[in-house]
C-alpha positions as CSV (number, residue, x, y, z in Angstrom):
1,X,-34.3,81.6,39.4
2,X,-33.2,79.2,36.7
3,X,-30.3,79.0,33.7
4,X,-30.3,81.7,31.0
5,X,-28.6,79.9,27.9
6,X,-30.4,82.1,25.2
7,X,-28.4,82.9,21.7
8,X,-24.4,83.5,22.8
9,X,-23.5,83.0,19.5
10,X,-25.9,85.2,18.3
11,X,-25.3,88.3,20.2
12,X,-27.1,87.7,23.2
13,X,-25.4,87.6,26.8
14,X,-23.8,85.1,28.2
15,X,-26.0,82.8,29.9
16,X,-26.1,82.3,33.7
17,X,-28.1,81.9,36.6
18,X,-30.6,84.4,36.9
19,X,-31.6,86.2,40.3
20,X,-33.9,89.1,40.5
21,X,-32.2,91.8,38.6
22,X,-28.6,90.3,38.8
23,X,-26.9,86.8,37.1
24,X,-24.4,84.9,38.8
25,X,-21.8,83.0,36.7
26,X,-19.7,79.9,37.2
27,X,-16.5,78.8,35.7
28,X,-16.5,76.1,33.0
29,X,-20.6,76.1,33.5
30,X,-20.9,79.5,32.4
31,X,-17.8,80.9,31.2
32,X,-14.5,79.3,29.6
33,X,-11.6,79.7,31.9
34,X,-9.5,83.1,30.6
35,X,-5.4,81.6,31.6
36,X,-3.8,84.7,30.8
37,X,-5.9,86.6,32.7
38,X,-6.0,84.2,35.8
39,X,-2.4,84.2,35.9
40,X,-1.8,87.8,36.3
41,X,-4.8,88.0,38.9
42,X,-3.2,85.5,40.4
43,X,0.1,87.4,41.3
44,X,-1.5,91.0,40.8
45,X,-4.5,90.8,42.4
46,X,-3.0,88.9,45.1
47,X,-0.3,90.9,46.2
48,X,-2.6,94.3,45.7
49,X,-5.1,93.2,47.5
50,X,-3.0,92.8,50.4
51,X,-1.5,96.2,50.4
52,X,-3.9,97.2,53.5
53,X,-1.9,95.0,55.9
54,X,0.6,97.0,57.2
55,X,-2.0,100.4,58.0
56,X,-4.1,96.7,59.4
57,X,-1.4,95.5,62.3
58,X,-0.4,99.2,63.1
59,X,-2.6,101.4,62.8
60,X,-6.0,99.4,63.4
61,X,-5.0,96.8,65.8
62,X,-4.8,93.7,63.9
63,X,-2.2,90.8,63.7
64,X,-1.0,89.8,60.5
65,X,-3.7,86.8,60.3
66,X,-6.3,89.2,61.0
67,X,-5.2,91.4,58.7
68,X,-4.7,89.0,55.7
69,X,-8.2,87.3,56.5
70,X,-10.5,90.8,56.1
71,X,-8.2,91.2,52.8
72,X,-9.7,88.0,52.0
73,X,-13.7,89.4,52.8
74,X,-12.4,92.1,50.6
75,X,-11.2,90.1,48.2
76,X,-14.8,88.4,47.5
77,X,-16.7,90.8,47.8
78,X,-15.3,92.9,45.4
79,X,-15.0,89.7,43.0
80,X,-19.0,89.5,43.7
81,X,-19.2,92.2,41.7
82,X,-18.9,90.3,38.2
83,X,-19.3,86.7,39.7
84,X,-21.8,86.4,41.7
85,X,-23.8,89.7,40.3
86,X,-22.9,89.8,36.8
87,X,-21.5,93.5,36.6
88,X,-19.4,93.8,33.1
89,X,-16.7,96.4,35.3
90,X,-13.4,95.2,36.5
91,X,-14.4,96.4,40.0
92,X,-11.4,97.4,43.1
93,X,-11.3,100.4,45.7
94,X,-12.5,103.7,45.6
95,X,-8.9,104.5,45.1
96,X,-8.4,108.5,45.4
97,X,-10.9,108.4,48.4
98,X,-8.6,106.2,50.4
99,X,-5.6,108.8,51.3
100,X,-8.8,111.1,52.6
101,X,-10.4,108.4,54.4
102,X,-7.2,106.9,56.0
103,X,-6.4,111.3,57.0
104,X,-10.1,111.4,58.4
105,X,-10.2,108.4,60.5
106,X,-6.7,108.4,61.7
107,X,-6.8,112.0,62.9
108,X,-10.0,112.2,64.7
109,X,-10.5,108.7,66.7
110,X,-7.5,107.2,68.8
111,X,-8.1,103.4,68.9
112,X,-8.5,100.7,66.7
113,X,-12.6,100.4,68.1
114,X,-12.8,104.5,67.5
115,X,-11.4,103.4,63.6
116,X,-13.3,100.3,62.7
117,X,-16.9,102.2,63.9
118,X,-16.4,105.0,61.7
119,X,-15.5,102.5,59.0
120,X,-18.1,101.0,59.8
121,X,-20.3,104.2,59.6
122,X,-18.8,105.4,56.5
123,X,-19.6,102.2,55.0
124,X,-23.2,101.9,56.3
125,X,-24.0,105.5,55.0
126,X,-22.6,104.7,51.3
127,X,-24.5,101.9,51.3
128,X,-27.8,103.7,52.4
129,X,-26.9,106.6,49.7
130,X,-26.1,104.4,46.9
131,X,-29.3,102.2,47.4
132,X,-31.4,105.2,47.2
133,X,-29.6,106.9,44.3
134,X,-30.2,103.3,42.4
135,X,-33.8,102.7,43.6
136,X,-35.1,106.4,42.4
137,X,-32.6,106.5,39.5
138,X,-31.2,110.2,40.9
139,X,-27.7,109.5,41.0
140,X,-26.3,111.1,37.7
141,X,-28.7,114.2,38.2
142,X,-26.6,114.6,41.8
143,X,-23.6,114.4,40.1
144,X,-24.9,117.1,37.8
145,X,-25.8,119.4,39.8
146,X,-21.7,119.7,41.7
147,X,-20.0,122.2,39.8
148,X,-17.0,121.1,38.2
149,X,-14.6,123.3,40.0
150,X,-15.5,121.8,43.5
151,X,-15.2,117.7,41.2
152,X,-11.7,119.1,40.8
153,X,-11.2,119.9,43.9
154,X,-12.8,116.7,45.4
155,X,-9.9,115.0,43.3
156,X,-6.9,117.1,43.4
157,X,-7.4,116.9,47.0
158,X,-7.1,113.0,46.6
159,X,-3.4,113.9,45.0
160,X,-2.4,115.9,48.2
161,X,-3.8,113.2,50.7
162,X,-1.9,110.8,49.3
163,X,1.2,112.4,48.8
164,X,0.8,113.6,52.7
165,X,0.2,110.1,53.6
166,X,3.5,108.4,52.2
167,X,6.0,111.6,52.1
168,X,4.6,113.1,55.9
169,X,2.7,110.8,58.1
170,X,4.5,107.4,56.4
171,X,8.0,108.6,55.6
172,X,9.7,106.2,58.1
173,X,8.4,103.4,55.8
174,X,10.6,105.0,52.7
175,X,13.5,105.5,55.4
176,X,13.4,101.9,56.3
177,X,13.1,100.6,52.9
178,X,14.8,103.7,50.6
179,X,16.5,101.9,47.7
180,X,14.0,99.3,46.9
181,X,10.9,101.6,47.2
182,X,12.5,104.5,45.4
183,X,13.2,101.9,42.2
184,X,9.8,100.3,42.5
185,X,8.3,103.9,42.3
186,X,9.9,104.9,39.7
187,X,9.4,102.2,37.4
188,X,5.6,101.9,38.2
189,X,5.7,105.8,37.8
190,X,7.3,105.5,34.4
191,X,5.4,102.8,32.7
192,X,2.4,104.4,34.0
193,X,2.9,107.9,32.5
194,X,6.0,108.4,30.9
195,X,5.5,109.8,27.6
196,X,8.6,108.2,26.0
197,X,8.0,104.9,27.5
198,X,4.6,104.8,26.2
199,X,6.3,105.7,22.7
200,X,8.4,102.8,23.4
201,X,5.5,100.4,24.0
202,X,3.9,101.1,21.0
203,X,6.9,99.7,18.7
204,X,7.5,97.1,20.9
205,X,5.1,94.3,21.8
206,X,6.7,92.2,24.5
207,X,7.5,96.4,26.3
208,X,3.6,96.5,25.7
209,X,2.9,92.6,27.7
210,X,5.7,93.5,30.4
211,X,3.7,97.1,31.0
212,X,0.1,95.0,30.9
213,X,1.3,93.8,34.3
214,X,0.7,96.6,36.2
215,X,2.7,96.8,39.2
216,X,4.3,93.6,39.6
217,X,7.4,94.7,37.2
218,X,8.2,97.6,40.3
219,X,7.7,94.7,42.5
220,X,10.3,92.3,40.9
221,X,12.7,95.2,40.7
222,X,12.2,96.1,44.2
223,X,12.8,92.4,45.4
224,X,15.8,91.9,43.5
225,X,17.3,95.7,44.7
226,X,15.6,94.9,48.0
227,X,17.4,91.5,48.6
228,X,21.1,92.7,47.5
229,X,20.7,96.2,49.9
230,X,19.7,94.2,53.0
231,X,16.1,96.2,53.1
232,X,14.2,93.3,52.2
233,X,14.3,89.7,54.1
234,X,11.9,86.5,53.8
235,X,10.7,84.2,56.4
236,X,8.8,81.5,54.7
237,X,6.3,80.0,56.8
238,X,5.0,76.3,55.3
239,X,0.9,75.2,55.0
240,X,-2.0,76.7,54.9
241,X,-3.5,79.2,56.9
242,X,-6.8,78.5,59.0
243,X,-8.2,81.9,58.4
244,X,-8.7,83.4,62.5
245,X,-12.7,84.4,61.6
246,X,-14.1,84.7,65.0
247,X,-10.6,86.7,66.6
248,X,-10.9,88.9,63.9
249,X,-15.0,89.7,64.2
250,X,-14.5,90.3,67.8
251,X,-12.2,93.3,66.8
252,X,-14.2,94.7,63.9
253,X,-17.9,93.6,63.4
254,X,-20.3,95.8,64.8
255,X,-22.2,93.0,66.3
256,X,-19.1,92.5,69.1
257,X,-17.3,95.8,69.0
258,X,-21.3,97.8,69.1
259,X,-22.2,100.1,66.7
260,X,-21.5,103.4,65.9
261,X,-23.0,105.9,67.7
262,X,-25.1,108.5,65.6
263,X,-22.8,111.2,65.5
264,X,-20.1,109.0,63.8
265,X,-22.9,108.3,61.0
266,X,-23.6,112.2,60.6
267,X,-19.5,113.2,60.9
268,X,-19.3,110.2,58.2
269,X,-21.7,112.2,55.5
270,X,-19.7,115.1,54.0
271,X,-16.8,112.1,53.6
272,X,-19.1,110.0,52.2
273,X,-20.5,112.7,49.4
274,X,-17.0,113.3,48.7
275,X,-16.4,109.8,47.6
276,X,-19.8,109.2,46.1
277,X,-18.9,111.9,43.3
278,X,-15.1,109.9,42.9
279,X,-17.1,106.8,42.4
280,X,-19.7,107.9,40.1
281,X,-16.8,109.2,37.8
282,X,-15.1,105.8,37.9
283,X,-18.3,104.0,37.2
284,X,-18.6,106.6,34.0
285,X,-14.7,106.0,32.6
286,X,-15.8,101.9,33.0
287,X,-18.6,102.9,31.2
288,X,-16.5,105.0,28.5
289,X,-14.3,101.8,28.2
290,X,-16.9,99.6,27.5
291,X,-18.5,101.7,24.5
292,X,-15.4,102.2,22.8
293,X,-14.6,98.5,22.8
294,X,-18.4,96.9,22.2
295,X,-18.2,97.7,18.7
296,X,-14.9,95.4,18.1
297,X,-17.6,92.5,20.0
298,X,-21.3,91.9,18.6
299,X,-21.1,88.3,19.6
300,X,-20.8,89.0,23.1
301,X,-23.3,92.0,24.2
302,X,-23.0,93.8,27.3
303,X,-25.5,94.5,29.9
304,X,-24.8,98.1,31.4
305,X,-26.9,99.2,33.9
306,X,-26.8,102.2,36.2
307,X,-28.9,101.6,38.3
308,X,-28.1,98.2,38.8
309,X,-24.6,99.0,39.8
310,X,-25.4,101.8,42.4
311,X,-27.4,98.7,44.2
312,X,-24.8,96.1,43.2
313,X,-21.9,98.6,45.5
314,X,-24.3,99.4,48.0
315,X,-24.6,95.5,48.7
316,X,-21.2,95.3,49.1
317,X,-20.8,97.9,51.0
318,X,-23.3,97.1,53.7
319,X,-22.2,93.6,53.8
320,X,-18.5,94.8,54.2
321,X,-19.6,97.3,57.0
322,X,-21.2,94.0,59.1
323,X,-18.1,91.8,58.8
324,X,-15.0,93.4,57.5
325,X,-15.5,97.2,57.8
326,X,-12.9,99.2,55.7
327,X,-13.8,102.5,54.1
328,X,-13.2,103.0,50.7
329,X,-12.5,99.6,49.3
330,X,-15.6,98.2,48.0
331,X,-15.9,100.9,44.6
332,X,-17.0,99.8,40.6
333,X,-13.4,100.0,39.1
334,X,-9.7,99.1,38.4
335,X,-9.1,101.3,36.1
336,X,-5.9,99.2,35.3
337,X,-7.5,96.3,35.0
338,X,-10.5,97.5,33.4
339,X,-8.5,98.8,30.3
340,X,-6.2,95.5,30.0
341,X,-8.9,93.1,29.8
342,X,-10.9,95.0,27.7
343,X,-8.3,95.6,25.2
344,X,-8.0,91.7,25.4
345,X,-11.6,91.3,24.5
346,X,-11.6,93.4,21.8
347,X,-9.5,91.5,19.9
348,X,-12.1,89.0,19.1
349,X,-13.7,85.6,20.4
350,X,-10.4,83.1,20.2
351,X,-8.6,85.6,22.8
352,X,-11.6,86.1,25.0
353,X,-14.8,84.1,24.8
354,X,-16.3,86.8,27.1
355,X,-15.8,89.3,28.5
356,X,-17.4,88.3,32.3
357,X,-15.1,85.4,32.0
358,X,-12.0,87.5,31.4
359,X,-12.8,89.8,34.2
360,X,-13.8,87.0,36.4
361,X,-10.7,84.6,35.9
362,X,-8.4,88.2,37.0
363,X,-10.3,87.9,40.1
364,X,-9.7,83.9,40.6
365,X,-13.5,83.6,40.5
366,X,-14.1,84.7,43.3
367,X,-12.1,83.1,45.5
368,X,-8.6,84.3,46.3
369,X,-7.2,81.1,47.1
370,X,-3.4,82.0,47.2
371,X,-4.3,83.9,50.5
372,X,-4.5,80.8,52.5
373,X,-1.5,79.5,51.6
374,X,1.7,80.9,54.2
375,X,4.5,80.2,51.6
376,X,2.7,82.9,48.9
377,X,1.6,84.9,51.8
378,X,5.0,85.0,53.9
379,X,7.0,86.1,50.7
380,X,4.6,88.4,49.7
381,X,4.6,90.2,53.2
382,X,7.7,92.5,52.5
383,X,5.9,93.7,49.3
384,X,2.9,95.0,51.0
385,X,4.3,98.3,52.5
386,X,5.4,99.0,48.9
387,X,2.0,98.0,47.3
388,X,0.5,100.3,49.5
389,X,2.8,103.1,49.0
390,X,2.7,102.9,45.2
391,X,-0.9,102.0,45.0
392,X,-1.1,105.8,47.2
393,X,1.1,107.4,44.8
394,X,0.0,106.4,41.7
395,X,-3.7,107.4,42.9
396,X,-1.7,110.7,43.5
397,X,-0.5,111.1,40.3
398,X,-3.6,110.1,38.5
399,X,-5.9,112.4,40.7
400,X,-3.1,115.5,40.1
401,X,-3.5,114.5,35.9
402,X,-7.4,114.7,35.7
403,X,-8.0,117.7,38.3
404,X,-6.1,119.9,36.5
405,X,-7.2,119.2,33.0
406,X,-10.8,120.1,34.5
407,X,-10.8,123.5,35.7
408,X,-12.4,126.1,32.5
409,X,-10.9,129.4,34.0
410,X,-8.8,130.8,36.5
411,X,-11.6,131.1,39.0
412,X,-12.4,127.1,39.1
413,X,-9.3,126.5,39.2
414,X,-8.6,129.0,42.5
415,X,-12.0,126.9,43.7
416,X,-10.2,124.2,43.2
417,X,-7.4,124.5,45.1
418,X,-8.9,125.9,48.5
419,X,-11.4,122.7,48.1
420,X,-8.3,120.4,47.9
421,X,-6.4,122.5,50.5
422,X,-9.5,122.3,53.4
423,X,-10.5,119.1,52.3
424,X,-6.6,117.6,53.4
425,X,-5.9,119.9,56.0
426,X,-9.2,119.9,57.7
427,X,-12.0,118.0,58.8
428,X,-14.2,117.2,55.0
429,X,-17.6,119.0,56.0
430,X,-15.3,122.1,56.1
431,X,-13.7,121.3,52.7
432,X,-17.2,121.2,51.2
433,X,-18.5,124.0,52.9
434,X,-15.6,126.3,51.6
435,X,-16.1,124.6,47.8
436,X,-19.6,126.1,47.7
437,X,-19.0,129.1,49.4
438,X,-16.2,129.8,47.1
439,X,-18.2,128.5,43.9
440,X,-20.8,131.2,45.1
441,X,-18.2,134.2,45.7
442,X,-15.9,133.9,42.3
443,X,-18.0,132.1,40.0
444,X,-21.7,132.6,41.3
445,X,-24.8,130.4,41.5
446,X,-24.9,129.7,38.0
447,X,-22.7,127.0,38.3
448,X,-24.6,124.5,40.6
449,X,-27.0,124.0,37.1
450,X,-27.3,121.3,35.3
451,X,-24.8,121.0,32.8
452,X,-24.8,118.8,29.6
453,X,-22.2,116.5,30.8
454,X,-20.7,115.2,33.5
């Protein structure tokens, strides 16, 4: 292990510490501090990342400490993904798999232990499955092999989960909070996919920065709606927080609570397939992201490896499932994110001196430090019920936009909507099951070949 500090200037990565097939980068040793970008991940990734808390203190069993210190395991570990392990994605939750996962585990097991071992589970057999896809190099020829009407299902039926999850089974969140979550949602909605708007931000630079911020303009407009209606009140607590490790192991490590039992590990695999074929697409679209932009950057050359990042996530993930266990939100992208700083770097050296340090100042290096501070984390609190709600319904909406663009026929796209529906409605074995059984019946066996693409 020693410092790689070969030919920047000349093309070649940046340099770092190397270890085994991975390089670990520091700030100002390795990589020039990116402000804009550690701003916004300052306030962005801050706030998102604690948009689990509220499903943490009443669904799982976890006070508000407990639930901002896993968000803080989170945090890292999904920032070890370009820090510590030198990964050139903008990396965040599986995204669409959550409203399935949260359906799954909240359905079937009754108390916070029930939840965190099948978390647990779920996490441990990713982990296993990735590892073995990157080892042999066989995870793009699975992904082949899935016929693209039952990918369209997998996804659309991330659309229906989530809009189940807010408008159903969470709907005395919006009651509670009506005025300042409706306006939050619709401005996220519109400068996420309103035509006109992104017509607007084309001819209007400071329209295009405001949008770059991704959902902390809903945010502002919900506090400032939320304050006047009397839906939104702050208590701000002073000092710093002395994160409550041990209480919160003893209600979530498998090591206190016991592990799972084996059947929670086999009930975990048709789940876990379902979200292995989300997360290889999102580690594609990174991919897609980075060719188009490398070409605008020969100083700076990327290292992209498949392989590598299947082992990289399954790391993660079977770290996450010993300490902080919390199905899907150890993935390979932010799509968001992704696309902002690379559209940074692309504009050449004096705006980004590299790309790893861009991605890596978003994610405070690391470390999120603004966690352990009450003051940012007591004002933030009546945000997080809304970040999780639009982070749910954005998914929603993006899920709903690619599904139905994928479907070649009417037959995938009747497969694809009796995947979706089984794979909401009912346990996700039997959402599978009736994908291929349905691929076989109206489209036949023709379709489980290997196609050219993915």
């Amino acid at each position: 292990m020693g410092e790689e500090k070969k030919g920047e200037s000349k093309g070649g990565p940046p340099p770092g510490i190397k270890w085994g097939p991975f390089t670990a980068r520091l700030p100002i040793v390795h990589m020039r501090i990116e402000w804009p970008e550690l701003v916004q991940g300052l306030v962005v990734a801050a706030a998102t990342g604690l948009a689990l808390a509220p499903l943490l203190t009443t669904a799982f069993g976890l006070t508000f400490e407990e639930a901002i210190t896993i968000s803080i395991f989170h945090s890292i570990l999904i920032s070890s993904h370009v820090v510590l392990f030198g990964e050139p994605f903008s990396p965040g939750w599986i995204t669409p798999a959550l409203p399935i996962s949260l359906a799954f585990v909240l359905s079937n097991y009754d108390t916070p232990t029930e939840r965190f071992q099948m978390m647990t589970a779920l996490s441990i057999d990713l982990a296993i499955l990735l590892f073995f896809l990157g080892i042999t190099g066989l995870g793009r020829k699975l992904i082949l092999h899935i016929p693209t009407a039952i990918k369209a299902g997998i996804i659309l039926g991330a659309a229906f989960a989530a809009f189940k999850r807010v408008f159903v089974d969470d709907f005395k969140t919006i009651e509670a909070m009506p005025v300042s979550m409706t306006l939050a949602l619709v401005t996220c909605l519109v400068f996420s996919f309103s035509l006109p708007f992104q017509k607007m931000k084309e001819k209007s630079r400071p329209l295009a920065m405001v949008a770059s911020l991704g959902l902390l303009p809903g945010f502002i407009i919900a506090g400032i709606a939320g304050v006047l209606m009397g839906e939104i009140s702050f208590q701000i607590e002073w000092g710093v927080m002395v994160p409550p490790v041990g209480d919160l192991m003893a209600k979530v490590s498998p090591f206190v609570i016991g592990w799972p039992p084996l059947s929670f590990f086999i009930e975990a695999i048709p789940l876990v397939l379902v979200t292995y074929t989300i997360l290889f697409g999102d580690l594609l679209t990174g991919i897609a992201i980075l060719r188009d932009a490398e070409d605008s950057r020969p100083d700076d050359k990327l290292d992209i490896n498949t392989n590598r990042s299947h082992i990289v996530i399954a790391i993660r993930n079977g770290v996450m499932a010993l300490f902080a266990p919390f199905f899907p939100t150890q993935g390979c992208l932010w799509t968001g994110v992704h696309v902002v700083v690379v559209q940074r770097w692309k504009e050449g050296r004096e705006k980004m001196h590299s790309l790893i340090g861009g991605i890596s100042a978003y994610y405070m290096y690391g470390f999120p430090v603004l966690l352990l501070f009450l003051p940012v984390v007591t004002f933030l609190r009546p945000f997080m019920p809304i970040a999780l709600m639009l982070t749910l319904i954005l998914t929603g909406f993006a899920c709903a936009f690619v599904a139905l663009s994928m479907p070649r026929g009417r037959e995938e796209r009747g497969v694809m909507l009796m995947t979706a529906f089984f794979l909401v409605f009912f346990e996700p074995w039997v959402g599978l099951v009736v994908g291929v059984v349905a691929v076989l019946l109206l489209i036949g066996p023709g379709a489980f070949k290997i196609k050219p693409a993915v």
